[in-house]
N, C-alpha and C positions, 0 to 999 in steps of 0.2 A: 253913731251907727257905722260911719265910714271906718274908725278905728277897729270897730269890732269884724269887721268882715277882711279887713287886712291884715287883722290875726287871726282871724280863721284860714284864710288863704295860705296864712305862712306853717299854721299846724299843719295842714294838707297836705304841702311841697313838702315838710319832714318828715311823715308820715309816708306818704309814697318813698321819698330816699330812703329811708330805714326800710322800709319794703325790699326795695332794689339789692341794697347791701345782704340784704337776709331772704334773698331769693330762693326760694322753696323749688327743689327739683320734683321732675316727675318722667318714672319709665312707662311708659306705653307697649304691652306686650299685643302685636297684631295692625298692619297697616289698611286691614279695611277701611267702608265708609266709620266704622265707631271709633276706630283705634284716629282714624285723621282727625275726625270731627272735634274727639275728648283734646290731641293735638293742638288742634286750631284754637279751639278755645281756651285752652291753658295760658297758648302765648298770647293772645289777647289781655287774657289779666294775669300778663307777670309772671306767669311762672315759665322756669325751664324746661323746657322739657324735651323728652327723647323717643323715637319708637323703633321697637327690633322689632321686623319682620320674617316670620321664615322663606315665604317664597322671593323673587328676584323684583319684583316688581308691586305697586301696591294696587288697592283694588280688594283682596279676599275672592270674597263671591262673587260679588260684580266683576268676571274677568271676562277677556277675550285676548285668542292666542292668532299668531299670523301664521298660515301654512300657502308659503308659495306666492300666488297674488290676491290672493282671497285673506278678508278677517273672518274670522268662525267667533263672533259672539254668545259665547254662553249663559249671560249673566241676566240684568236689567231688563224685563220684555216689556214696561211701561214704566211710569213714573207718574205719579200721582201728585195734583193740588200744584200743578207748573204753569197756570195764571194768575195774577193778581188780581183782584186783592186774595189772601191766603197767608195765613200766618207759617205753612209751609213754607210755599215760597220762598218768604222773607227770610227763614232758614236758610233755604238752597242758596240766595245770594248773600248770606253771611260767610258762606262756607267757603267762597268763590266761583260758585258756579253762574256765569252769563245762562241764565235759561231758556229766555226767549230766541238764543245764538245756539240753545244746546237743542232744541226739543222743535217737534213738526206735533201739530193736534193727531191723536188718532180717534179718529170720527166712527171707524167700525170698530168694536172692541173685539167679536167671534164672528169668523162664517163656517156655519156646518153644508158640510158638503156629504151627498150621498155615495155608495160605493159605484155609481154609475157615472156620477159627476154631472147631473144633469136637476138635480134637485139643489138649493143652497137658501139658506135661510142666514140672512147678517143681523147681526145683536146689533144695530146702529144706536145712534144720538135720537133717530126719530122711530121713537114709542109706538105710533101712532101707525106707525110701517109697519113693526115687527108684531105689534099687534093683530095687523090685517093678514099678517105672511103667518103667525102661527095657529090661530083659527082655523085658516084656507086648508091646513095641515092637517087638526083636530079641533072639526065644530062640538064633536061634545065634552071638548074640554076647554070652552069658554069661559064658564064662569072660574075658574082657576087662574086661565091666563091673565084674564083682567086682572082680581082678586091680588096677582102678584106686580101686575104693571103698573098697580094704584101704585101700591108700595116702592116703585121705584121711583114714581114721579114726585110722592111725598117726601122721601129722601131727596132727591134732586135739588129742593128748593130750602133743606136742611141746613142751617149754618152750620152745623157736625163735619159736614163738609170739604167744609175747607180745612180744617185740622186734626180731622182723625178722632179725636178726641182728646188727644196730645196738648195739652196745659204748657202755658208759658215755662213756669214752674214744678219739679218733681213733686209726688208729694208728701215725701218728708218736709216741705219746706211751705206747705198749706195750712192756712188756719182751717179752724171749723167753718167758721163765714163763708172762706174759698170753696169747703169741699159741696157746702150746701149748694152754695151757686152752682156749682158744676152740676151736680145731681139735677138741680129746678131746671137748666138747661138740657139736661139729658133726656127729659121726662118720657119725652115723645119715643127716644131712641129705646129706651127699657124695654118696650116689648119685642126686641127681638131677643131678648139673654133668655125668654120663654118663651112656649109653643109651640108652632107646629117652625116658626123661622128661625127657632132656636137649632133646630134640627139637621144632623148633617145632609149634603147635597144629595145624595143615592137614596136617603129614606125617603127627604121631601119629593122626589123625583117618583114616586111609585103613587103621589097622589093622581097622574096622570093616566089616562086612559090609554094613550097613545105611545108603543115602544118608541114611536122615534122623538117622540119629547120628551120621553122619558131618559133616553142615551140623550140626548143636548141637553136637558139641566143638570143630571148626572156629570156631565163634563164641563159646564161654563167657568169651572177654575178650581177645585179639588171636591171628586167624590166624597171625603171626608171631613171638608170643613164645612162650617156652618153655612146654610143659606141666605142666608141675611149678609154676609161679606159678598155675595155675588149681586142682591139688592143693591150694595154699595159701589159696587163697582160697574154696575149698569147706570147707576146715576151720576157717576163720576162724568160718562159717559156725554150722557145725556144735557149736562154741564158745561161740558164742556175745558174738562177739569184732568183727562189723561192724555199723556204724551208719551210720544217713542224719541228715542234719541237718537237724534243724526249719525253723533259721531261714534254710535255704540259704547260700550261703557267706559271705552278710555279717552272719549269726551267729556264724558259724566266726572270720571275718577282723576285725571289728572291736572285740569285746573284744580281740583281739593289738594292734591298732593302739593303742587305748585303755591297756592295760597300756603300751607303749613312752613313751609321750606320760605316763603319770603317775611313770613312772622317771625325768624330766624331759628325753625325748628328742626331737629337732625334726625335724619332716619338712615338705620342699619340695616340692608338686607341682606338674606343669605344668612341669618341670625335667627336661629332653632334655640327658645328657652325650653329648657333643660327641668330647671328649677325655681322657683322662687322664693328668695331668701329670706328668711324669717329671724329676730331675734326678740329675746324677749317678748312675744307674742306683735309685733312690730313688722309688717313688711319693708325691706330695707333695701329690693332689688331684685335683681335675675343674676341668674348663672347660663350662660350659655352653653350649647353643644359643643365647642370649642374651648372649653375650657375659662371661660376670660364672664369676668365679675360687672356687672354694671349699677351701682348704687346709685338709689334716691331718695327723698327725705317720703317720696308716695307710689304706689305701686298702682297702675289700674290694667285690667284682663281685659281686653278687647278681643280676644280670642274664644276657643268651644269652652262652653261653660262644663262640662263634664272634664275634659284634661285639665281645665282649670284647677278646678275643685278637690277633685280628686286624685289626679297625678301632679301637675305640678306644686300643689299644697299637701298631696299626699292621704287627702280626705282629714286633714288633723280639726278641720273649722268648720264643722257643720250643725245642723241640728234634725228635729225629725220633719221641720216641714222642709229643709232641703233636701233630707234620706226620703221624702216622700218625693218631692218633685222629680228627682234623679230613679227613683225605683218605680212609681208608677205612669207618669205624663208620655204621652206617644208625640213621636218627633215625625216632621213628613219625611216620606218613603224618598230615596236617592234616585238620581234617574241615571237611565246609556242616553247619551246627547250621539245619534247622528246628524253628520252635518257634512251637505255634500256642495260641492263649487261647481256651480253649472254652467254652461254657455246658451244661457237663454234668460231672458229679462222679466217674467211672470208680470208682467205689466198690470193686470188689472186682478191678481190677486190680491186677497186681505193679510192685511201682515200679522195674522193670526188664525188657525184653522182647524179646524176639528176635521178629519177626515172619517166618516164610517164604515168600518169594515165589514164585507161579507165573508172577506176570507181570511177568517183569523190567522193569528199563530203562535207560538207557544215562547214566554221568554223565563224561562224556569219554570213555575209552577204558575204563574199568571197566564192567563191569557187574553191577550191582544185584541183588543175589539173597536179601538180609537187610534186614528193617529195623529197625534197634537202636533201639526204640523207649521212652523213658523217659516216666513217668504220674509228675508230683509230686504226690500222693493224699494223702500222709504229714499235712502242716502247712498250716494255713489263713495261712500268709504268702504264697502264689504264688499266689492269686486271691479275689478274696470268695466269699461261700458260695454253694453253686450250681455254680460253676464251676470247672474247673481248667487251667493247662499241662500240655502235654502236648509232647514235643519229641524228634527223630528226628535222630540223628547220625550221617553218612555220608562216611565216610574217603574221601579221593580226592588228587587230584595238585595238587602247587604251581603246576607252570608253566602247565598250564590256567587257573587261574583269571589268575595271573597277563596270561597273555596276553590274555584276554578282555579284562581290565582297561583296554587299552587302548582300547576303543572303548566307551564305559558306556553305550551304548544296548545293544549287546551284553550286556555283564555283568546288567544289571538285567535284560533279557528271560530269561536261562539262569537268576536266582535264581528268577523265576516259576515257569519251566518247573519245577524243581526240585520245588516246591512243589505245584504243581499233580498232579506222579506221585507224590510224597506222599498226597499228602489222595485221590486215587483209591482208591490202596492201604488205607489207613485205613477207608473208605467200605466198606471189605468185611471188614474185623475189628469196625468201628461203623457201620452201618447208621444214616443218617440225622443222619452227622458234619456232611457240610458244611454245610448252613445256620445248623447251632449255632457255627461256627466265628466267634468277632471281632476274633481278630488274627492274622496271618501276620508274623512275625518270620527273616529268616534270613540268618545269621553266614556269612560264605564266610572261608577262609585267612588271605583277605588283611583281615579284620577283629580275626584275632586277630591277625593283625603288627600292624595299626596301633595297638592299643593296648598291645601286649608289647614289640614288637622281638623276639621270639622268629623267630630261623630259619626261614622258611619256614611260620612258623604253625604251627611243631608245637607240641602240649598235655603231651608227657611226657620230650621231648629223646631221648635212645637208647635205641632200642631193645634189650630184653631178650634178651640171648643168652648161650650159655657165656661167652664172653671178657668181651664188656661186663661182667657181674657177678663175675666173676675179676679185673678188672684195680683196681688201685688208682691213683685217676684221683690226680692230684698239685692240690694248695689253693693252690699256691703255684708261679711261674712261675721259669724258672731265669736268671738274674743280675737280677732285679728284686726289689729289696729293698722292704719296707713296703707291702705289697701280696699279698692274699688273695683266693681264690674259694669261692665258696659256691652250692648250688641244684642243680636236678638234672642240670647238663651234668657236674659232678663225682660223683654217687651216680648212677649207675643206675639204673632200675627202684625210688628210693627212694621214690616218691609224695608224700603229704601227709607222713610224718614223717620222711623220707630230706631235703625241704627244710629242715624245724624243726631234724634234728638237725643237717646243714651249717654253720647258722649256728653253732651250739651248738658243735659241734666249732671253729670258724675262733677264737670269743673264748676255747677253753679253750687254746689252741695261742699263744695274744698272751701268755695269763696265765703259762704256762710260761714264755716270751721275756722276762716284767717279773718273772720267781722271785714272783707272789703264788697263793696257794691262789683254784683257781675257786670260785666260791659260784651260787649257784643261788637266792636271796632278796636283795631290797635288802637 
């Protein structure tokens, strides 16, 4: 027995060498959370690998940019499943992120505030409050409010919970056994994929008798996605299960980067792919804007899944349920992020707010009726003391802005305007805002293109629907061989850890392809 395991042991040590020696590269196009995470785990088990990024810094969506003494965060407005136990979690700290060093609980998820500012109703942890506070509101929409409160409290105590629904395993890589189990556990969860919670947020909202309940469930996190992701994220709540992060997202982001880089992984930015280079039906690499070639034996897109596909591959690898996904699926709408530096501390605001308007106004063809207004109160990293950000994110249309674009005496004058029926607005939930105001910051569409590539300047790629989170989107293009996707044009609705697990899933799917067990530690 002893002799057999000392030559097992010695096949192993060969087998790993011969590994070593025949070290399989891998380019990573995209240094978001998917493009590090595929990253991290590559060098974890052995493979090389590399990632070009186009912008100067990594992160993708999860950014924040420095203007002066202020950080303007515009990325991460929670983080989901950042206690343990959480098979989340235990992601987050494979990836490098200390969490419990990263993350403060956020205890109120929404406070709607009226246009007087004398009215506020907080989405808290305690059910039992919001219950008594939306009643007080509309008694004859009691039987509703419960009806949906059960629902959150039933989800609460959810093992779904803690992981999303998100499987150790992709699942290409599931037996029938695994998928059934998954299903028996889901059982409960099913009835939201039909009904009346299958239904988006603005329809279900019209069950209500009361306009002003009707504009708060309408708003509790997109008019357009499903109701039942707002159920879930009132229980997340209620759990104990979301957090905001201290250090805004380049505490989030940059221990991941850091971890990649001490795994001994290389990243190029300022490195715009151009192309992707194909032979013999083989991805073999990138071509960069620059001219300059970078070969690997696997290619993975951690970048927008439409340039992917279709420009940088050139549309040559598809089929019709990609020509359908790409032709019919609706992506969330882009937002103008204003975001102003103030000389005042908003102390006992909630670091999330729905402001409602009586005095609308017009941002192209929409009109303005909310103002999703975020206070970063939380952490003294967004302004010195004294002061805080504060920053207003308002959905609107691509080709507006894009057209303005044209004429930039135009566009600058419209960011103004913008700004300007902001801070009126503000002026009457804070009395005596503007002069304390010393920065006006503000992100149009076409500023998250320019440093994503992301379509359109959308911030979450598709939008949440029955089908979209039914379908299983394919990692992998049909006759192109050595070549992978990752990020959330293939997870739905997956967020900050629908990206981490992508990647995660793309290198456990290589590791199967090269017969080695994945690992999860250098």
């Amino acid at each position: 027995m002893g002799q057999s395991k000392t030559c097992l042991r010695q096949y192993l040590r060969i087998r790993e060498s011969e590994f070593k020696l025949n070290k399989r590269s891998i380019v990573i196009i995209g240094a978001g959370l998917a493009g590090l995470s595929t990253g991290i785990y590559a060098q974890m088990n052995g493979y090389d690998s590399s990632i070009v990024e186009h912008h100067s810094k990594p992160g993708g969506l999860a950014a924040a940019w420095r203007r002066g003494e202020y950080l303007i965060d515009g990325g991460i407005h929670f983080l989901i499943a950042h206690r343990p136990p959480s098979p989340i979690y235990d992601v987050y700290t494979e990836i490098g992120v200390d969490v419990p060093e990263s993350t403060v609980d956020m205890k109120n998820y929404l406070r709607f505030v009226d246009d007087t500012g004398e009215r506020e109703v907080d989405f808290t942890s305690d059910l039992r409050q919001l219950e008594h506070d939306l009643i007080a509101i509309s008694p004859e929409d009691e039987k509703e409010i419960r009806q949906f409160l059960r629902e959150v409290e039933w989800m609460k105590d959810s093992p779904l919970l803690t992981d999303l629904g998100m499987s150790a395993a992709p699942p290409e890589l599931k037996g029938r056994f695994d998928s059934l189990k998954e299903l028996w556990q889901m059982r409960g969860f099913m009835k939201y994929f039909y009904g009346k919670y299958s239904r988006p947020a603005a329809e279900f909202a019209k069950n209500f008798h009361n306009p002003y309940l009707r504009t708060m469930f309408e708003n509790l996190f997109s008019p357009d996605g499903p109701i039942w992701f707002v159920i879930m994220i009132l229980a997340t709540v209620g759990a104990g299960q979301l957090g905001l992060l201290k250090g805004g997202c380049p505490g989030f982001v940059l221990p991941i980067e850091q971890k990649y880089k001490d795994l001994g992984g290389k990243i190029r930015y300022n490195a715009t792919v151009d192309k992707i280079l194909v032979e013999d039906d083989r991805a073999v690499g990138v071509l960069l804007r620059d001219g300059s070639e970078h070969r690997a034996d696997v290619v993975v897109s951690a970048a927008d899944g439409r340039n992917t596909i279709f420009g940088l591959l050139g549309g040559r690898y598809v089929d019709d349920r990609i020509e359908k996904v790409y032709g019919t699926w609706k992506q969330y709408d882009p937002s103008v992020i204003v975001s102003l530096g103030v000389a005042r501390t908003f102390k006992d605001a909630a670091p999330l707010n729905m402001f409602m308007l009586k005095d609308t106004f017009l941002l192209g063809q929409r009109t303005i009726k909310v103002l999703p207004l975020r206070v970063l109160n939380y952490s003294d990293v967004f302004a010195p003391p004294g002061k805080a950000v504060i920053q207003v994110m308002l959905e609107t249309d691509w080709k507006y802005w894009t057209e303005l674009h044209n004429d930039k005496d135009a566009y600058d004058v419209e960011k103004q305007r913008v700004a300007e029926m902001v801070i009126q607005r503000l002026e009457r939930l804070y009395p005596g805002i503007r002069p304390q105001i010393e920065l006006v910051d503000v992100a149009t569409p076409l500023t998250t293109w320019r440093y994503t590539l992301n379509n359109r300047g959308s911030p979450m790629g598709w939008l949440m629907t029955k089908e979209t989170l039914m379908t299983q989107l394919p990692r992998r293009l049909p006759g192109l061989d050595g070549f992978y996707l990752a990020g959330q044009w293939i997870l739905p609705g997956g967020g900050v850890p629908g990206c981490i697990y992508s990647g995660r899933n793309v290198v456990q799917l290589l590791c199967k392809e090269d017969k080695r067990a994945f690992r999860t530690s250098a």
